[in-house]
C-alpha positions in Angstrom: 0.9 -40.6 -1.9 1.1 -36.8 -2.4 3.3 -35.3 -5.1 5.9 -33.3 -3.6 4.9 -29.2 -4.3 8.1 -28.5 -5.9 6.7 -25.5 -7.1 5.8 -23.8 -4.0 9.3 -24.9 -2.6 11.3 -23.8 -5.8 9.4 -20.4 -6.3 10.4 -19.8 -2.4 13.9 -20.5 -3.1 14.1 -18.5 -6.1 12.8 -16.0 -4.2 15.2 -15.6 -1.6 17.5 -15.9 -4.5 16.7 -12.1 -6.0 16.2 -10.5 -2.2 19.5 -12.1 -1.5 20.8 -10.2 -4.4 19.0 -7.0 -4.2 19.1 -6.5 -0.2 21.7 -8.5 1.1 24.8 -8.0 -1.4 27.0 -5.2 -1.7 26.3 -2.5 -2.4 23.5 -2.2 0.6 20.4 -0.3 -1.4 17.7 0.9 0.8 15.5 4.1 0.4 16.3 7.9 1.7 14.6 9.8 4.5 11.7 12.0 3.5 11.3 13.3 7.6 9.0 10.3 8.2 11.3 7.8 9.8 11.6 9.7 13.3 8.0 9.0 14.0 8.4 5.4 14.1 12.2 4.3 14.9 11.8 4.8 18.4 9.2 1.9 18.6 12.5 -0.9 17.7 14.1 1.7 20.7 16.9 2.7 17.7 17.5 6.5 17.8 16.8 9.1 14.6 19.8 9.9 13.0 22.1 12.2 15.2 23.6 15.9 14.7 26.8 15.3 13.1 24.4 14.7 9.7 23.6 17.3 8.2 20.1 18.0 6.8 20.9 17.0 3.5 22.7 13.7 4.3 19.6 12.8 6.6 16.8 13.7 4.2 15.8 12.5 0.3 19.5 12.3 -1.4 20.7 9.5 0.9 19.7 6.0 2.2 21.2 5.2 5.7 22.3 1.5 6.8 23.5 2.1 10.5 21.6 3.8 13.7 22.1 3.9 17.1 20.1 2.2 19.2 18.2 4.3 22.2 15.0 3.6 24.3 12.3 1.6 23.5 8.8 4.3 22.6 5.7 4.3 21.0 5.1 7.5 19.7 2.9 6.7 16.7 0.1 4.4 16.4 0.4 1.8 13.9 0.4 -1.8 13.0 3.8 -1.0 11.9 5.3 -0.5 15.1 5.2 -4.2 15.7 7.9 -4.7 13.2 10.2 -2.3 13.6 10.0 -3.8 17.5 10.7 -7.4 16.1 13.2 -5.8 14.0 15.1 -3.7 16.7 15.4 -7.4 18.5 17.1 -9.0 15.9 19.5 -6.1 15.0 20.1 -6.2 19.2 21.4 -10.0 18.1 23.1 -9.5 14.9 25.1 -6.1 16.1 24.8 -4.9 19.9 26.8 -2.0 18.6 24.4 -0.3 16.6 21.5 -0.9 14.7 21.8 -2.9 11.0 18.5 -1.4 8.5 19.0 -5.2 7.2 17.5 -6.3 10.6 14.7 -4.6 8.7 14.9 -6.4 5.9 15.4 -9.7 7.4 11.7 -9.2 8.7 10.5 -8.1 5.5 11.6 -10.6 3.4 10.6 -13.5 5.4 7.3 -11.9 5.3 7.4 -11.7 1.4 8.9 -15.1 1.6 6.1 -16.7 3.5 3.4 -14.8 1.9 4.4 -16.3 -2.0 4.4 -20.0 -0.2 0.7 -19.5 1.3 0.0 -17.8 -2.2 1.7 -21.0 -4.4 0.8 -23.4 -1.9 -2.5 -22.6 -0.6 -4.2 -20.0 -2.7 -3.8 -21.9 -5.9 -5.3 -25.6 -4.6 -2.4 -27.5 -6.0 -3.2 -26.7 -9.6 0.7 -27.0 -11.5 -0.6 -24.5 -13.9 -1.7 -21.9 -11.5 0.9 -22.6 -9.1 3.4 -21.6 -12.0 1.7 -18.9 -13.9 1.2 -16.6 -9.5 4.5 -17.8 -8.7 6.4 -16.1 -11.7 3.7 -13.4 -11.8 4.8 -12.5 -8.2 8.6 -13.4 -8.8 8.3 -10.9 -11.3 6.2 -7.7 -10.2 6.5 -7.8 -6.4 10.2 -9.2 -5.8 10.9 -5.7 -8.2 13.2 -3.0 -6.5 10.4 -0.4 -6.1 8.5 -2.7 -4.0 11.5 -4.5 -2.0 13.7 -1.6 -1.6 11.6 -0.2 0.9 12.2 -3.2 3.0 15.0 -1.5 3.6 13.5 1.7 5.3 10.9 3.1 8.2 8.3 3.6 5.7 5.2 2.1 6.4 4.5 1.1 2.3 6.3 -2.5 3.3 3.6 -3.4 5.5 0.8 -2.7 2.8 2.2 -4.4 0.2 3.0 -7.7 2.5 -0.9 -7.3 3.8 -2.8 -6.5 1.0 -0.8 -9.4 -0.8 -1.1 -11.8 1.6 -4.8 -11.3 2.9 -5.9 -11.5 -0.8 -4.2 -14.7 -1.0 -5.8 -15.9 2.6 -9.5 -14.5 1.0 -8.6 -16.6 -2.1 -7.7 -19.6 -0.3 -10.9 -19.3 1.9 -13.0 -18.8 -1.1 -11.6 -22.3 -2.9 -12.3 -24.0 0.4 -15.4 -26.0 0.2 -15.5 -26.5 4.1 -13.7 -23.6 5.2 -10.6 -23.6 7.5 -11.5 -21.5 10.6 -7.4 -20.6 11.2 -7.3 -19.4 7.7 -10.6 -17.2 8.7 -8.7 -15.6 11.8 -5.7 -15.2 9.9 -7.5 -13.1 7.4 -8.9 -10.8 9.8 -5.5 -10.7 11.6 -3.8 -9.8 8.4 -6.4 -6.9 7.4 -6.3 -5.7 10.7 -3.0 -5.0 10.7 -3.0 -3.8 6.6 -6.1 -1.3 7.9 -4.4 -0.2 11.0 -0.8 -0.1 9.4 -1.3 3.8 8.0 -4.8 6.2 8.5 -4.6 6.0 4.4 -5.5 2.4 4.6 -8.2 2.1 7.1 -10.9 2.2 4.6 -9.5 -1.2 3.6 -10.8 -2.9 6.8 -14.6 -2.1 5.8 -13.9 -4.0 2.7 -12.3 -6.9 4.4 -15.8 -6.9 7.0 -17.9 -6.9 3.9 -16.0 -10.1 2.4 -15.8 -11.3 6.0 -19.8 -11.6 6.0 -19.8 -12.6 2.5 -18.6 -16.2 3.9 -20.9 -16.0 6.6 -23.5 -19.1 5.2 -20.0 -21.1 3.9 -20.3 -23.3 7.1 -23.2 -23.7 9.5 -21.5 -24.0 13.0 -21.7 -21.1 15.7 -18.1 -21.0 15.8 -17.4 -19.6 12.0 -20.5 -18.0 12.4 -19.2 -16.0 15.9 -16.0 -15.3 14.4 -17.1 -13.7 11.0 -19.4 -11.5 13.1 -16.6 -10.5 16.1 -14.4 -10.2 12.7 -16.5 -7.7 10.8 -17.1 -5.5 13.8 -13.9 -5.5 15.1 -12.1 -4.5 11.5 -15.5 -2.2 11.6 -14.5 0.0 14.8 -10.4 -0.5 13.8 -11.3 1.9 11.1 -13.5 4.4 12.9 -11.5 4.1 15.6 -8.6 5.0 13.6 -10.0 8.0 12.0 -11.3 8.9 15.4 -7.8 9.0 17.1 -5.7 10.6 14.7 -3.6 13.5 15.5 -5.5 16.7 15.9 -2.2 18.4 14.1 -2.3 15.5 11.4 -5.7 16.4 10.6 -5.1 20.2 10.2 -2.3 19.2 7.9 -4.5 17.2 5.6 -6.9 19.1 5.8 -5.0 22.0 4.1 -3.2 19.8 1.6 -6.5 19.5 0.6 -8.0 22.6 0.2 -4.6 24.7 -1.1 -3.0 21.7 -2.7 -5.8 19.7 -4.0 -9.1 21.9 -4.6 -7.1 25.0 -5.3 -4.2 23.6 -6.7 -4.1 24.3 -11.0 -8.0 25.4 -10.7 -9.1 28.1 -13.2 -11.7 29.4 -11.1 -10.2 29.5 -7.5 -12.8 32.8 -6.3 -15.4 30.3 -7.4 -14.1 27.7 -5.4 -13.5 29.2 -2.2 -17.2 30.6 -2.5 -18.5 26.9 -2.8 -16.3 26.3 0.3 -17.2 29.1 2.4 -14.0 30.2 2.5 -13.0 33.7 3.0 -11.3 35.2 -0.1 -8.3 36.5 1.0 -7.2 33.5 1.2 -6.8 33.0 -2.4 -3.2 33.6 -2.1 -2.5 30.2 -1.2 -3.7 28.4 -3.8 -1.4 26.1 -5.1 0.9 25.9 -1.9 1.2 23.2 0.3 1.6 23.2 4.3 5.1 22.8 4.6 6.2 25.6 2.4 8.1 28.2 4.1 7.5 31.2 1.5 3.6 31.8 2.2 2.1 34.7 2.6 -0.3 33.4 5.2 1.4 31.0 7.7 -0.3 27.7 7.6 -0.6 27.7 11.6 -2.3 31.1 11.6 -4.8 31.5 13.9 -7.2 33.1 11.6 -7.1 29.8 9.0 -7.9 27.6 12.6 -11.6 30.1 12.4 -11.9 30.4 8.9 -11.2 26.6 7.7 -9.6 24.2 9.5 -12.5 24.5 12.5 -15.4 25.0 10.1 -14.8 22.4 7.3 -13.8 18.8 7.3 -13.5 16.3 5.1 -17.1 15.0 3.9 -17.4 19.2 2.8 -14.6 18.0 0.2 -16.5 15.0 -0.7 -19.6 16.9 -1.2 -17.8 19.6 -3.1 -16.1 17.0 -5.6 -19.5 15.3 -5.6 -20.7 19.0 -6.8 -18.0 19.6 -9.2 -17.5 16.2 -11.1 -15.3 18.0 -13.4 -12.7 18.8 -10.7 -12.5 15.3 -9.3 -11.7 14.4 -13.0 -8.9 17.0 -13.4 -8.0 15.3 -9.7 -7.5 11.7 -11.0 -5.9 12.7 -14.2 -3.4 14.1 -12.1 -3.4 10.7 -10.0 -3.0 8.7 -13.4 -0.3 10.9 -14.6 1.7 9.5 -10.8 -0.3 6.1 -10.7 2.1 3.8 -12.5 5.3 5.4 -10.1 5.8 2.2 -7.7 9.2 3.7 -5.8 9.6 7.6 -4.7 11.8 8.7 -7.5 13.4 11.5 -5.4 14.3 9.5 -2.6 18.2 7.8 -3.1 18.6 4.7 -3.2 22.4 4.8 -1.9 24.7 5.3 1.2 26.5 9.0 0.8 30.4 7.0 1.3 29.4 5.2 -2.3 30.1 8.4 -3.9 27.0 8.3 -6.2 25.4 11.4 -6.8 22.9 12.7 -4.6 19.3 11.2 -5.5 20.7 8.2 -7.6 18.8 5.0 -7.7 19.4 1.7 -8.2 17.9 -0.4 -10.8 18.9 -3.8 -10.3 16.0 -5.9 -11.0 13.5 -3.0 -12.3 12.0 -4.2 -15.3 8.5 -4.0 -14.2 9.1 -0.9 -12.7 10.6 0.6 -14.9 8.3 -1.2 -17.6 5.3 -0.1 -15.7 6.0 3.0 -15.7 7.6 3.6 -19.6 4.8 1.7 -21.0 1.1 2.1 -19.2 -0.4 4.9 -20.5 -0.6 8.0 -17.8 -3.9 9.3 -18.0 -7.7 8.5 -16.5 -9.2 7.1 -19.8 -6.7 3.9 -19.7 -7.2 3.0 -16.3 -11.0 3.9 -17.0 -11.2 1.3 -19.7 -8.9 -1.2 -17.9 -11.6 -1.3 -14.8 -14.7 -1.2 -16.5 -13.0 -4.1 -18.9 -12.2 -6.0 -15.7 -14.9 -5.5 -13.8 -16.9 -6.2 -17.0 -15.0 -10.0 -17.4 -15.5 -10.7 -13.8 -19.3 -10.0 -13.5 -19.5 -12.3 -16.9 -17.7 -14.9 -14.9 -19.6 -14.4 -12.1 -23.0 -15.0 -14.2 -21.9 -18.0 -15.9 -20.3 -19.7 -13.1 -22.1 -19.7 -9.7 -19.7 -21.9 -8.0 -16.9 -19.8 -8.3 -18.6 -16.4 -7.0 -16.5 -16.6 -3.6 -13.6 -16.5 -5.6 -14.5 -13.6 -8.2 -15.8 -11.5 -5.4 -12.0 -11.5 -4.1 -11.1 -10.2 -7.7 -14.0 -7.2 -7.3 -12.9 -6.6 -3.7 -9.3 -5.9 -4.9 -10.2 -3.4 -7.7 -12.7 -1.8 -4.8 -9.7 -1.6 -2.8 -7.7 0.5 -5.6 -10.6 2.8 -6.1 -10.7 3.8 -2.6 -6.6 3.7 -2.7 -7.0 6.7 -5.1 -9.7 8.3 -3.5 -8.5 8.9 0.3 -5.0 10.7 -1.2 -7.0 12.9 -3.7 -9.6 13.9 0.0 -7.3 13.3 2.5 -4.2 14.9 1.3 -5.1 16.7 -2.0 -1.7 16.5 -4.7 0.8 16.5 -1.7 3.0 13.6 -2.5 0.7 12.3 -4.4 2.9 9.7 -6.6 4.2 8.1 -3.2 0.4 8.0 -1.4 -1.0 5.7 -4.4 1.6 3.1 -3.4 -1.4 0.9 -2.2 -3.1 1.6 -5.4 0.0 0.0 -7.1 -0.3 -2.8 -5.8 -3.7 -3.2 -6.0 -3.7 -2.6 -9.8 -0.8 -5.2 -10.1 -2.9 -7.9 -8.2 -5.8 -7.2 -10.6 -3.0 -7.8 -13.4 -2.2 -11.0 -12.2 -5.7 -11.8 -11.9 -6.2 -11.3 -15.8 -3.1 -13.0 -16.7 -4.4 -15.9 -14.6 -7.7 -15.4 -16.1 -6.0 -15.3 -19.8 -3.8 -18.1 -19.4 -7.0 -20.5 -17.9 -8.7 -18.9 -21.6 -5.9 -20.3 -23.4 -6.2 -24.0 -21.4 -9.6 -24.2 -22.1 -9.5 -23.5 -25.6 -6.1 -25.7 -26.5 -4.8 -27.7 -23.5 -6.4 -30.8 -22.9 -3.6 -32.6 -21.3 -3.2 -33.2 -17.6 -2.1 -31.3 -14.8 2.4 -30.9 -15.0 
């Protein structure tokens, strides 16, 4: 007779316990406009927030509970449409009148929810001392405020934590298997489709799903895992060239100067060097240091003489191979990443509605202690997260020499701290130092799965060296 899972089940409940209290209590805490939510509202058919607001109660200071509802349009291509649809449904049923953001967060959390039962439940292979030591783990880091307050929001950062979390749990799951389930294989490619295709930040992530993908490949011997791995891989293969191929003309311009003015540029002490290795006129020197949406530029970043002298004659592989030129830039680039890298929430968007009568900005901190741990305590600078990843990466290819039979498993371990590499590496190209703290959100949570990981892998130290009872 099977023991019931009482840890699965309680972890679940305590869950819904502290979103309960953080989302769905008074007072309602959700996260303030930055300009992005217009883009994707329409796809729920719920309206941007209408004239009577003024500019400064629509954007940063103050978080918003109630829209209006309006026409049903995609005007931005994302994975994350599909749940602000769902969402706009269920606020339809729980208000006609206008639009609750807890709809939102109804979806969310039963995503969150879902995704700590598969991780309990599944990923840990009914070990009591696993299933305890992920579930408070996650109860602890990812049930924080800086990652659940934006289930309260249009920002797409809610879809890559639920994604990244839950296909690592799917890949673990997969990788315990010793005869693979072929659901949980389609569900992993379903979930890092929709992680990959969710922002244009994260489609790199899809290549390293494909890669793991083929890595199971010779785990069973039947044409139908075999088919599926290989449609898998190519089709999360195309998803990311595809997505790179089909963004925005106007978004790439935008980037593209981020990263030239506010990346390359930005704080360099040799900037007439630097344009030279760019093949970049000089006069343009003068906007070093700005970024695109700056109003007070001497140079207006839509000119037509920056579309011929940059943005149509460079592109992003000439900033790879001028950081691949200049390692000491690219350093001075990620020491200003690691001074941002431990921020989990945007700490200039509000947290609260404007008829509270906090004061503009204010946050809430109910629930914070690893965020606010996180980012009191971890040093903020590129040596520490240096020696943290060569330390890990270090442990896991000892592992994965002294214990073949476990490879599967540690290559989901190397393909997360892959993941938070390339999580710093597309802001620092892509988009230079513009927003920077709010663009390593993936990178977050990357580097708090990889801390879970070593807690696992320190508690199972501990077990083996003292614990030889039985299993709780």
């Amino acid at each position: 007779m099977k023991r019931k899972d009482w840890v699965s089940w309680g972890s679940v409940l305590i869950g819904a316990i502290i979103l309960t209290c953080i989302l769905f209590t008074s007072p309602y805490i959700g996260v303030a406009d930055n300009g992005d939510f217009d883009r994707i509202v329409r796809s729920g058919g719920i309206s941007p927030l209408n004239d009577p607001f003024t500019y400064e109660d629509k954007y940063f200071g103050f978080s918003h509970s109630k829209y209006d509802y309006g026409p049903f349009a995609v005007n931005y291509a994302s994975s994350q449409v599909l749940f602000v649809f769902i969402a706009g449904l269920i606020g339809r049923v729980l208000n006609p009148s206008y639009f609750p953001m807890q709809a939102m967060g109804i979806v969310y959390s039963l995503l969150l929810l879902s995704t700590l039962f598969v991780i309990v439940r599944y990923a840990c292979a009914g070990k009591r001392w696993l299933q305890i030591t992920a579930a408070l783990c996650v109860l602890f880091m990812f049930f924080d405020i800086g990652y659940v307050g934006y289930f309260h929001s249009f920002f797409g950062e809610s879809v890559s934590l639920l994604f990244l979390l839950l296909s690592t749990a799917i890949a673990v799951t997969l990788a315990r298997q010793q005869h693979p389930s072929l659901t949980w294989l389609v569900l992993l490619f379903v979930c890092a489709f929709i992680l990959a295709a969710s922002k244009i930040q994260n489609a790199p992530v899809g290549l390293v799903f494909a890669l793991y993908g083929l890595r199971l490949y010779k785990k069973r011997p039947d044409r139908a895992w075999k088919r599926v791995i290989a449609g898998g891989a190519a089709f999360m293969i195309a998803t990311t060239a595809l997505i790179y191929v089909f963004a925005p003309k106007e978004l790439k311009q935008i980037n593209l100067y981020q990263t030239i003015f506010f990346g390359i540029l930005k704080d360099s002490p040799h900037v007439s060097e630097d344009l030279e290795a760019l093949g970049i006129p000089q006069k343009y020197s003068v906007l070093a240091g700005t970024n695109y949406f700056q109003s007070d530029v001497p140079i207006k970043q839509d000119a037509a003489e920056l579309t011929e002298h940059v943005y149509s004659r460079l592109g992003h592989m000439d900033i790879v191979g001028y950081y691949l030129r200049h390692p000491g830039r690219i350093i001075d680039k990620l020491e200003a990443a690691a001074a941002q890298a431990t921020f989990i929430r945007p700490y200039y968007l509000g947290s609260y509605e404007k008829e509270l009568g906090e004061p503009r900005g204010a946050l809430s901190y109910t629930y914070s202690t690893w965020s606010e741990g996180k980012k009191k305590l971890i040093p903020k600078n590129f040596t520490f997260f240096f020696i943290f990843f060569v330390l890990y990466i270090g442990i896991v290819l000892k592992e994965y020499i002294r214990n073949k039979y476990k490879r599967q498993m540690l290559d989901v371990t190397l393909i997360v701290a892959l993941i938070a590499i390339i999580s710093v590496a597309v802001p620092l190209v892509g988009d230079g130092e513009a927003d920077l703290g709010k663009h390593l959100f993936l990178f977050n949570v990357s580097f708090d799965i990889m801390i879970v990981f070593t807690v696992i892998w320190l508690v199972s130290q501990v077990r083996r060296i003292f614990d030889r009872s039985p299993e709780l």
